[in-house]
C-alpha positions as CSV (number, residue, x, y, z in Angstrom):
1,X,66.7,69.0,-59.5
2,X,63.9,71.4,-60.5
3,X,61.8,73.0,-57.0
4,X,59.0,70.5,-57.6
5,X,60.8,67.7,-58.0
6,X,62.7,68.3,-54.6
7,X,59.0,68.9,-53.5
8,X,57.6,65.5,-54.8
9,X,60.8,63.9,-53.6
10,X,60.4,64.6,-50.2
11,X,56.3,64.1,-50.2
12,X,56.9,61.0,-51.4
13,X,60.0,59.8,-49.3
14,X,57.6,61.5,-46.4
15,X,54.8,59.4,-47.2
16,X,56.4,56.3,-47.6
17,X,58.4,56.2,-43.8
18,X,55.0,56.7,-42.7
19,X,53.0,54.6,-44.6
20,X,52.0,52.5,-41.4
21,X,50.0,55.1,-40.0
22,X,47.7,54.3,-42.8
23,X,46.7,51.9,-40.4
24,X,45.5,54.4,-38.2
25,X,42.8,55.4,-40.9
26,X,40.4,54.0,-42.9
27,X,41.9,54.1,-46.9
28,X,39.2,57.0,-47.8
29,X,40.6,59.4,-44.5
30,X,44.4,58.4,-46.1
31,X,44.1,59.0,-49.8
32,X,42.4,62.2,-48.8
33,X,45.4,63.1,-47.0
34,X,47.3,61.8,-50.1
35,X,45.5,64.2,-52.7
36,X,45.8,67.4,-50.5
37,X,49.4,65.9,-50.7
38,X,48.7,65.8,-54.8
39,X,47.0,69.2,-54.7
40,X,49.7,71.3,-53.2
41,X,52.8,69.9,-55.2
42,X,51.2,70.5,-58.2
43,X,52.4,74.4,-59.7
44,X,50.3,77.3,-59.8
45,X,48.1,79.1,-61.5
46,X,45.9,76.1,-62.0
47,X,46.6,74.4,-58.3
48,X,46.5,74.7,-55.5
49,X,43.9,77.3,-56.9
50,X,40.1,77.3,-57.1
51,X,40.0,75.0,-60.0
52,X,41.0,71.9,-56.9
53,X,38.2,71.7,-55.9
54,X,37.7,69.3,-59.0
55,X,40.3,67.0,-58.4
56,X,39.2,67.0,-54.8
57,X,35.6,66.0,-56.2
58,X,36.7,63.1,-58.6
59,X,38.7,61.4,-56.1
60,X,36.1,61.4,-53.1
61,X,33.5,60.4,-56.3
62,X,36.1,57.5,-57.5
63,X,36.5,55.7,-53.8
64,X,32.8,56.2,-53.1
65,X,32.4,54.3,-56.0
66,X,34.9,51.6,-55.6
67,X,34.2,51.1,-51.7
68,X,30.3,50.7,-52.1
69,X,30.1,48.5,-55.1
70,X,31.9,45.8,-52.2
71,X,29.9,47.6,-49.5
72,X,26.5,48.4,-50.7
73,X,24.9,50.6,-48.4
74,X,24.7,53.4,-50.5
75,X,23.9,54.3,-54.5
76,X,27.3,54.8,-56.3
77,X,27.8,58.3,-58.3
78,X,28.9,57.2,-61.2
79,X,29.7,53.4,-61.8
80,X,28.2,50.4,-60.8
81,X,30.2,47.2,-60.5
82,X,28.2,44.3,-60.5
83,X,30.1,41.3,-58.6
84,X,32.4,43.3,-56.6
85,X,34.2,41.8,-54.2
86,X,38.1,42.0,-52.2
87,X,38.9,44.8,-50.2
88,X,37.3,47.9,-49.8
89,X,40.3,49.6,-48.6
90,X,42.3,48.1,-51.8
91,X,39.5,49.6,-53.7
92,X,39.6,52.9,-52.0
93,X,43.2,53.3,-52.7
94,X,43.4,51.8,-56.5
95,X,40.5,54.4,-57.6
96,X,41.8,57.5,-56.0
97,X,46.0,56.7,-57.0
98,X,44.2,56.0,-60.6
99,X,42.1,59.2,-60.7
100,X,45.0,61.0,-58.6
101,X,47.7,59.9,-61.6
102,X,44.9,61.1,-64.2
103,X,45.0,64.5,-62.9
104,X,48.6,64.7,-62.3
105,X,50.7,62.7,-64.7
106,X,54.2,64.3,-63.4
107,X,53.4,63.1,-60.0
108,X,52.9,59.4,-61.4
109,X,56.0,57.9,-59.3
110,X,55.2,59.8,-55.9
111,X,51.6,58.4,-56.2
112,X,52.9,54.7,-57.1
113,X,55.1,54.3,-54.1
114,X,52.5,55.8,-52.3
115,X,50.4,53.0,-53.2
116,X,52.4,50.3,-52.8
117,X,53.5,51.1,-49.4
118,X,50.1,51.4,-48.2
119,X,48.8,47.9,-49.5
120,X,52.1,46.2,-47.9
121,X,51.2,48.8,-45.0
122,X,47.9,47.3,-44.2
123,X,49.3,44.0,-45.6
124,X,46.7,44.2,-48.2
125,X,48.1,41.6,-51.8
126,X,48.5,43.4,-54.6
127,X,45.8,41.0,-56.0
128,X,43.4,41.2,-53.9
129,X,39.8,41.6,-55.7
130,X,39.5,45.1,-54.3
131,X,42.3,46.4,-56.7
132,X,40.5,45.5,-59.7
133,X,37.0,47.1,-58.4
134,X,39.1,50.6,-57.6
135,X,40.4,50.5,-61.2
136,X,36.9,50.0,-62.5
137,X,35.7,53.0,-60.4
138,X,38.3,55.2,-60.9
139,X,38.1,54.3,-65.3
140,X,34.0,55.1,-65.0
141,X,34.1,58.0,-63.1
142,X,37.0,59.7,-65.8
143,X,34.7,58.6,-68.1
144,X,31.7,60.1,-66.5
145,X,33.7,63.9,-66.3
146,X,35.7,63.3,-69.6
147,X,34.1,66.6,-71.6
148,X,32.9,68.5,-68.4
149,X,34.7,71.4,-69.4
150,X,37.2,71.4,-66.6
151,X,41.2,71.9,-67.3
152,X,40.3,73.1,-70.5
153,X,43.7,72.9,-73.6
154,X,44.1,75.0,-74.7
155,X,43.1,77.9,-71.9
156,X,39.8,80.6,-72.7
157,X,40.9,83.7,-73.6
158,X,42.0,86.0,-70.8
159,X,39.0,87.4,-69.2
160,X,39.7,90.7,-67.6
161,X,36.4,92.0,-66.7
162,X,35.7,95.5,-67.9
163,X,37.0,99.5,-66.9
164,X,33.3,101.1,-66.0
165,X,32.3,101.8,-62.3
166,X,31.4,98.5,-60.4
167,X,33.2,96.2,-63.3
168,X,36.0,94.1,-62.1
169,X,39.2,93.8,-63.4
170,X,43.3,92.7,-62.9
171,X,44.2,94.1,-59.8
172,X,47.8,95.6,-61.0
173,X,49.3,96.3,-57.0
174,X,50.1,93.4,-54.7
175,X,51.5,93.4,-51.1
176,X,54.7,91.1,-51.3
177,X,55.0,88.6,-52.4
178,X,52.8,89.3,-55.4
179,X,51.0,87.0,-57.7
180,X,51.3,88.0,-61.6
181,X,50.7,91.8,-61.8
182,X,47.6,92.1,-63.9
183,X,46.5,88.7,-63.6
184,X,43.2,87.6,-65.4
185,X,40.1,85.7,-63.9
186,X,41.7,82.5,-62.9
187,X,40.0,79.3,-64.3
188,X,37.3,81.4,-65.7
189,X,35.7,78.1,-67.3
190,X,34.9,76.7,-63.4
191,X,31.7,79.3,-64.8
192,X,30.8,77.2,-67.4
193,X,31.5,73.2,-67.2
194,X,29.1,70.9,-65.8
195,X,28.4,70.6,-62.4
196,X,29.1,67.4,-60.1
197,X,25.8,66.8,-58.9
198,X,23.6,70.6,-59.6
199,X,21.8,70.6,-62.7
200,X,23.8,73.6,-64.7
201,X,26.3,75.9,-63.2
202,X,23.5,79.1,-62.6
203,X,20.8,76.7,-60.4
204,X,21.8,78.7,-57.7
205,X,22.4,81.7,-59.2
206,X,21.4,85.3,-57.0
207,X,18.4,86.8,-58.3
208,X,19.8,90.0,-58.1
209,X,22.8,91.5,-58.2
210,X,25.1,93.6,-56.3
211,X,24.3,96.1,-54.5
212,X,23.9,99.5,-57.0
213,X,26.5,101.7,-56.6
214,X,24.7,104.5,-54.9
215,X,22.7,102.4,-52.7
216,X,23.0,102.7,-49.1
217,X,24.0,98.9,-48.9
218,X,26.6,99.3,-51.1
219,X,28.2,102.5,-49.2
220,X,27.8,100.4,-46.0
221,X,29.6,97.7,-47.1
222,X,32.3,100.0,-49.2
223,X,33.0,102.0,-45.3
224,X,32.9,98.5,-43.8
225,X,35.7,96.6,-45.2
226,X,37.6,99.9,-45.7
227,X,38.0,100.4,-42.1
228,X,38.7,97.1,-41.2
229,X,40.2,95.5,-44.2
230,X,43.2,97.4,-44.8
231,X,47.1,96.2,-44.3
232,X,47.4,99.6,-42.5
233,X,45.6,102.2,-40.4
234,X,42.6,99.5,-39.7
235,X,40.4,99.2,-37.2
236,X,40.5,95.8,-36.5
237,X,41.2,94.2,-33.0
238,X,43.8,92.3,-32.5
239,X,41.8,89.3,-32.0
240,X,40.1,90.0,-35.7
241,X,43.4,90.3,-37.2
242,X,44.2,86.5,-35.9
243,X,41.1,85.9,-37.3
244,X,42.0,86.7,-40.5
245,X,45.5,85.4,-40.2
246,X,44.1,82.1,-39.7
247,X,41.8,81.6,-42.4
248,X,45.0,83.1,-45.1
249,X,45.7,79.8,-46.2
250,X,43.9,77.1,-49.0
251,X,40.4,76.5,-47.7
252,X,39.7,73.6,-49.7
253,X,43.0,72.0,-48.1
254,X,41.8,73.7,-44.9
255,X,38.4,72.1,-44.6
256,X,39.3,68.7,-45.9
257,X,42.1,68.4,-43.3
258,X,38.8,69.1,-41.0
259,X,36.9,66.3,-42.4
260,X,39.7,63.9,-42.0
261,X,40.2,64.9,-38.1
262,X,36.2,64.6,-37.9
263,X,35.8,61.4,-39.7
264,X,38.4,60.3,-38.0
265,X,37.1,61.2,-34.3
266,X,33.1,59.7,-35.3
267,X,33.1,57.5,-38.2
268,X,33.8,53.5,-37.9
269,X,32.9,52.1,-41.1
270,X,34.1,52.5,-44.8
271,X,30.9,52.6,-46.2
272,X,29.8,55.8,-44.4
273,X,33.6,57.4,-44.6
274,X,33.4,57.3,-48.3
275,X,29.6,58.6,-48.7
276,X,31.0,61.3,-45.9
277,X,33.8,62.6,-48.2
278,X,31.7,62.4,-51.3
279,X,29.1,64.2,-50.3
280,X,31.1,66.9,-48.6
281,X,33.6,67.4,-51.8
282,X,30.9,66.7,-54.5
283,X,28.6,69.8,-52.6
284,X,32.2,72.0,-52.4
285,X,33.0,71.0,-56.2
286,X,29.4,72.2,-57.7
287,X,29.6,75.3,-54.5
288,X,33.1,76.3,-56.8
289,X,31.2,75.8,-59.8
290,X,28.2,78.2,-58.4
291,X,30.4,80.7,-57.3
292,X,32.2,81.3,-60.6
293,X,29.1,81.6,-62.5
294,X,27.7,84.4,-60.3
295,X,31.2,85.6,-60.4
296,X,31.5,85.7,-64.1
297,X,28.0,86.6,-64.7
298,X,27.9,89.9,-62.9
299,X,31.6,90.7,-63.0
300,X,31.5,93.1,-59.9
301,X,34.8,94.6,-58.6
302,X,36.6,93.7,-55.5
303,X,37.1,96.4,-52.8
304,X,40.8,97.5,-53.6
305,X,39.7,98.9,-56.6
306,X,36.5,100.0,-55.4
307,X,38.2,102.2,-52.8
308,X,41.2,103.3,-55.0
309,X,38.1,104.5,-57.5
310,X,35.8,105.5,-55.4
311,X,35.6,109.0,-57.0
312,X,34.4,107.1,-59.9
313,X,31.0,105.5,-58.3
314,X,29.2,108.4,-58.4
315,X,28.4,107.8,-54.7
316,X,29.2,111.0,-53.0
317,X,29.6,108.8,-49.6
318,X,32.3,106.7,-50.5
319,X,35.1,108.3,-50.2
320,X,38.5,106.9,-52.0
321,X,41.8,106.3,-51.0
322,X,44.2,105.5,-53.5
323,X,47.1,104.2,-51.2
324,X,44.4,101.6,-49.9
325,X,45.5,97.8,-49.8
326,X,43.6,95.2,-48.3
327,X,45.3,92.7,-45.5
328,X,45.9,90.0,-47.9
329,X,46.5,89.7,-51.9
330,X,43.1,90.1,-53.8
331,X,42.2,86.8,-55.5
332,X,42.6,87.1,-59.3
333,X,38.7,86.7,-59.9
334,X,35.8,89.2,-59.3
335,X,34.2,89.3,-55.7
336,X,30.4,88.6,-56.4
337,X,29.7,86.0,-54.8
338,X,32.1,84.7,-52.5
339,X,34.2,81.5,-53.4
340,X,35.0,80.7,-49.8
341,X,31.8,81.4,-48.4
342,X,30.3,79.0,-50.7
343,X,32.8,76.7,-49.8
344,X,32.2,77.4,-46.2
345,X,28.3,77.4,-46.6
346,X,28.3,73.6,-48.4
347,X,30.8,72.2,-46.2
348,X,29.0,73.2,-42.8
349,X,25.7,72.0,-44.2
350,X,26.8,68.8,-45.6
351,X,28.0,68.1,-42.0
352,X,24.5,69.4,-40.0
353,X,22.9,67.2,-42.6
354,X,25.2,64.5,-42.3
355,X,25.3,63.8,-38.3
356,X,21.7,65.6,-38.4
357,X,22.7,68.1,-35.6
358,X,24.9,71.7,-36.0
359,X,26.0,70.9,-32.9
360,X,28.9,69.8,-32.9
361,X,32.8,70.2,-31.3
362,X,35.2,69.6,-33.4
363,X,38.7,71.5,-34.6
364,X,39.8,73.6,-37.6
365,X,43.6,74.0,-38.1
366,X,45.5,76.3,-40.2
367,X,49.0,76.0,-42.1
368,X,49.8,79.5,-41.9
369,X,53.0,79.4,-39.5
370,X,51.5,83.0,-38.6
371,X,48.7,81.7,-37.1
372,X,47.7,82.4,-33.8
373,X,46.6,79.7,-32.4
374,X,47.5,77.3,-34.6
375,X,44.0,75.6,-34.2
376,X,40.2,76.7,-33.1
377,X,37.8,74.2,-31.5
378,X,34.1,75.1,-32.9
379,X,31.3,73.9,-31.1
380,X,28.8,74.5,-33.7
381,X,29.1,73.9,-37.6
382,X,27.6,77.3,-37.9
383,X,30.3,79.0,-36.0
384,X,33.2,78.2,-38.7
385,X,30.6,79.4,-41.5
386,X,30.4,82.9,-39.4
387,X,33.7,83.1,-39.0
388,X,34.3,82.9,-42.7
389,X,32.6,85.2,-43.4
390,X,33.7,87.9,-41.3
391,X,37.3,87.1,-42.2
392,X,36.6,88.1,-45.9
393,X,35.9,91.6,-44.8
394,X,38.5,91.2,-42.4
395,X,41.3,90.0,-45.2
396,X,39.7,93.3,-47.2
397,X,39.0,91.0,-50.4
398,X,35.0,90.7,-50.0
399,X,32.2,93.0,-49.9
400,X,29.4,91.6,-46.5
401,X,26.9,91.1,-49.4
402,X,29.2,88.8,-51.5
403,X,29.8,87.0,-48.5
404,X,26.2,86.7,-47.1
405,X,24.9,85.8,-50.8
406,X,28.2,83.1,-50.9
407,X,27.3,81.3,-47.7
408,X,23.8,81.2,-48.6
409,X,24.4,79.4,-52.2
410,X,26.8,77.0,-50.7
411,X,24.1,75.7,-48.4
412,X,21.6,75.6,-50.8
413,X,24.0,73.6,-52.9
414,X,24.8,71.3,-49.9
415,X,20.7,70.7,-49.2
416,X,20.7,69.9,-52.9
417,X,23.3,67.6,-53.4
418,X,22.7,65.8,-49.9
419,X,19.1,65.0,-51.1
420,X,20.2,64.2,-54.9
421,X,22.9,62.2,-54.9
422,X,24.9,58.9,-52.9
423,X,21.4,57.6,-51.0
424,X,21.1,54.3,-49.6
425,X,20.4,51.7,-51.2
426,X,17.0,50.6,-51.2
427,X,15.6,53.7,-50.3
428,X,15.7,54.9,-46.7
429,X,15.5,58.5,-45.2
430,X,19.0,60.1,-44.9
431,X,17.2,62.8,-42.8
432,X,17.8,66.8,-42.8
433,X,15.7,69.4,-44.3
434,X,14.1,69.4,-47.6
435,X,14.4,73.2,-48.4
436,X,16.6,73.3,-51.5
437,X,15.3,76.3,-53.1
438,X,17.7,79.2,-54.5
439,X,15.7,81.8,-53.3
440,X,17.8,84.4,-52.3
441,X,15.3,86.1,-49.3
């Protein structure tokens, strides 16, 4: 038996023993926790990469769909389903094990037993009305995204930036245990295919660039994550390097295992749940999306080369060192703007929008058995976003202004989305600010 099929094996024997703590959760929080399941089985390079944050996105789209054509409260995303009735938990779980076995074919058993065991779970008839709505939800919403661009076959060509000062390109040396040596942009065409909700992949695109070369912004930010990036010699505290431990996991899985504590702790009914994880996956889906185009379009290079080159710069300030590493593996994609930040920036500002306050206690955990603590309690949805993007320098993989610029796109994208997409029906003031402008003051 191959590695991942030991892997789906016991996922799926996992999630069947404890298929009655479904009950515990609404369907959306469960098949949530079933696609991070989905997510991280599923073999690199293309998951559990950046290019998740799609199938993240079409679920969360699919049971929004399915749960509020029975519902009604708010405007579907894709497909409407006049006469909907049954279940909205069967509908839940039929439109995200649909879209769920559309994305990952090999994993078609694990996410059937899945499904079964949770409608005998929540004692839930296998023909109950519900089932048929999810299935019409999940089928639309494929149909909706079929020719966005997204898993293209076969693959782009390789992208691997350029050689001139500033240009990014394959990072060749890797702390162990490596990724490919030399490995190109990964899922270069998250630049190109069509967003989620946004209007085209550069709406949010910077104004400007990086920093120039010789600027003094540039050699600030070049001494900054120098001194306190590195795997050695660094300045860091102790507490900043459990900082940065912390956060050297998945984010996507990272912040969706928040939403499912939070939704959990402070939201009751279906309805809401499933607008909750639409808006907050649709907003990190088209933040992805925004990041790679910036990324792509202005192909700037990531600190570990930047230092090992920086006789190149023509910056007589930044001095190289070409035995520098940074704390973690560089990402294989260039570091203008930051894909976590925007990630970071959307997510916190979907949830100030959402329960129209930033603050707000709630918990963050993190998978990485070197993390110390295990968890952080946040008291303000701000606080995580500032802590993301400190870690970046931290973790020696991001520049301040690629981090700064990130965060700032991700909320712009979360104000956008929140205020274009999933509204109640018949009109009604979902609150929050207005400001969805991509300035970039």
């Amino acid at each position: 038996m191959t590695s991942l099929k030991r892997a789906l094996a016991s996922i799926a024997i996992a999630f069947v023993l404890a298929a009655a703590s479904a009950l515990a959760s609404d369907a959306v929080v469960y098949w949530n926790g079933i696609t991070s399941q989905a997510v991280l089985a599923a073999p690199p390079p293309t998951r559990p990469g950046p290019s998740s944050v799609v199938d993240w996105a079409m679920v969360s789209a699919a049971m929004h769909d399915a749960v509020q054509a029975i519902e009604g409260k708010y405007e579907p995303y894709a497909t409407s389903i006049p006469g909907a009735s049954g279940s909205s938990s069967a509908a839940a779980a039929k439109a995200a094990h649909d879209v769920l076995v559309h994305q990952f074919p090999d994993q078609l058993a694990f996410l059937d037993s899945t499904y079964h065991a949770y409608l005998a779970a929540n004692v839930i008839s296998e023909n109950d009305p519900g089932v048929a709505v999810g299935t019409a939800a999940a089928a639309g919403l494929i149909a909706a995204r079929t020719g966005d661009g997204s898993f293209p076959n076969p693959p782009l060509p390789p992208f691997i930036g350029g050689t001139d000062p500033g240009e990014w390109r394959p990072v060749t040396e890797y702390l162990p245990p490596p990724p490919p040596s030399g490995a190109p942009m990964a899922a270069e065409w998250l630049a190109f295919m069509k967003p989620f909700v946004l209007k085209s992949p550069d709406q949010f695109r910077p104004n400007q660039g990086p920093p120039a070369l010789k600027s003094g912004k540039y050699t600030n930010d070049y001494k900054e994550v120098k001194r306190l990036g590195g795997d050695v010699n660094s300045d860091r505290t102790q507490a900043q390097t459990d900082l940065a431990t912390f956060f050297n996991m998945n984010f996507l899985t990272q912040f969706n295992l928040m939403l499912r504590d939070i939704a959990d702790a402070h939201i009751t009914d279906i309805a809401d749940s499933a607008r909750f994880f639409a808006l907050a996956d649709l907003a990190m889906a088209d933040a992805g999306i925004t990041a790679w185009d910036s990324k792509r379009h202005f192909v700037f290079w990531r600190p570990v080369t930047a230092i090992q080159l920086g006789d190149t710069d023509g910056n007589s300030k930044t001095d190289p060192d070409v035995n520098w590493h940074p704390y973690i593996n560089t990402p294989p994609y260039p570091d203008y703007t930051s894909g976590a930040n925007n990630a970071s920036g959307s997510t916190t500002k979907i949830l100030e929008l959402f329960f129209h306050t930033n603050d707000f206690t709630f918990e963050l955990k993190s998978n990485n058995p070197q993390a110390v603590p295990p968890s952080r309690t946040y008291t303000h949805f701000t606080d995580l976003a500032d802590d993301v993007l400190e870690v970046r320098i931290l973790q020696g993989i991001h520049f301040r202004t690629a981090d700064v610029l990130g965060r700032k796109q991700g909320r712009h994208v979360a104000k956008y989305v929140f205020h274009h997409a999933l509204q109640p029906v018949g009109g009604g003031d979902c609150d929050g600010d207005d400001d969805d402008s991509g300035d970039d003051d």
